[in-house]
N, C-alpha and C positions, 0 to 999 in steps of 0.2 A: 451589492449588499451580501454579506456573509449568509452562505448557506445557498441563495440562490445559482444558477448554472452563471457561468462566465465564458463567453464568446469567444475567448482568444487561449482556453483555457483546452489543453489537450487530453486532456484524464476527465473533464465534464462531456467534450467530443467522443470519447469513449463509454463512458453513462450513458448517453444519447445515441449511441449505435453509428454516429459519424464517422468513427475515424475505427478502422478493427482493427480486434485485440484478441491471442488467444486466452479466452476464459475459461478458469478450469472452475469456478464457482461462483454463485450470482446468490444474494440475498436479499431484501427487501430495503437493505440501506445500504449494501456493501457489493460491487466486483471485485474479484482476484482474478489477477491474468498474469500470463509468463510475462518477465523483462524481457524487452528484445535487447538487450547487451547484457545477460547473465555473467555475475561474477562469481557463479557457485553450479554446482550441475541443479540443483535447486533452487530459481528463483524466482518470487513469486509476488508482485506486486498485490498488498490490500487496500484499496481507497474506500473512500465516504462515496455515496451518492452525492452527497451534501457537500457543496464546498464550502470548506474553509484552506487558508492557505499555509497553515500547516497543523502535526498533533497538538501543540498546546492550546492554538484557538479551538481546535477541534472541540478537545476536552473541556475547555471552558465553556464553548457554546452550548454544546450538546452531546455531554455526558455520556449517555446512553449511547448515543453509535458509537463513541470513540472506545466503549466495551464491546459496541458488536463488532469493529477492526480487529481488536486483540483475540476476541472469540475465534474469528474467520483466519485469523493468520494461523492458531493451534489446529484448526480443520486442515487446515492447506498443509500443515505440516504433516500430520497423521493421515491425509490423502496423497502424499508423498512419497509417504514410508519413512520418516525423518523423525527421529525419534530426540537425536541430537539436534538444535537449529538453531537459529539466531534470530530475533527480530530490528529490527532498524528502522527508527523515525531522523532523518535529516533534518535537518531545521535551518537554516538558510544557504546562500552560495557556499562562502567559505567551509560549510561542511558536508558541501558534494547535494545541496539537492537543486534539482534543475529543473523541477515542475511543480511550481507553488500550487499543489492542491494536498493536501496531507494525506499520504501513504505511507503504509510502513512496508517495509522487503525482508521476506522470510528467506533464509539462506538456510541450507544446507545440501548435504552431500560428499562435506570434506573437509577435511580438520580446518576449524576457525581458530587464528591465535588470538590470545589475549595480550593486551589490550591492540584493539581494533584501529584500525587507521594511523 
């Protein structure tokens, strides 16, 4: 069921205190923690507590957290010192995302080109 935790799911294992992660922020719907395979000297995983299996269900679902991700990833950035940054929502395989629970990755640290990927 959308929203509830998922067992097989490794970013709910990480909600849950299962599986660690370094956390640089915790909010009452949202962690941010470092990528462990950083493609930027900044990068910074923000998920839902909540799962959904990516941002659009997110934002459909439940509105409201999928503003407090975007909130949390501007924190993450200005807790960074990253003034310049990127944010990035995946949305299925073919465009690189490998853990269906909806995060976005704050990137910065080093010139990003446009257009991306």
């Amino acid at each position: 069921m959308a929203g509830e935790p998922q067992a097989d799911c490794l970013f709910c294992k990480i909600v849950a205190g299962e599986v660690p992660a370094t956390v640089v922020r915790e909010t009452e719907t949202t962690v941010a923690f470092r990528d462990i395979n950083p493609q930027a000297p900044t990068h910074v995983l923000v998920i839902p507590k909540v799962h959904h299996p990516d941002a659009a269900a997110l934002a459909a679902a439940e509105p409201a957290i999928a503003a407090d991700v975007l909130r949390e990833a501007g924190e993450v950035a200005a807790e960074e010192k990253q003034d310049s940054y990127r944010i990035v929502f995946n949305t299925g395989s073919g465009a690189g995302q490998t853990v269906f629970h909806a995060h976005a990755h704050v990137l910065g640290g080093r010139g990003l080109q446009w257009p991306p990927g």
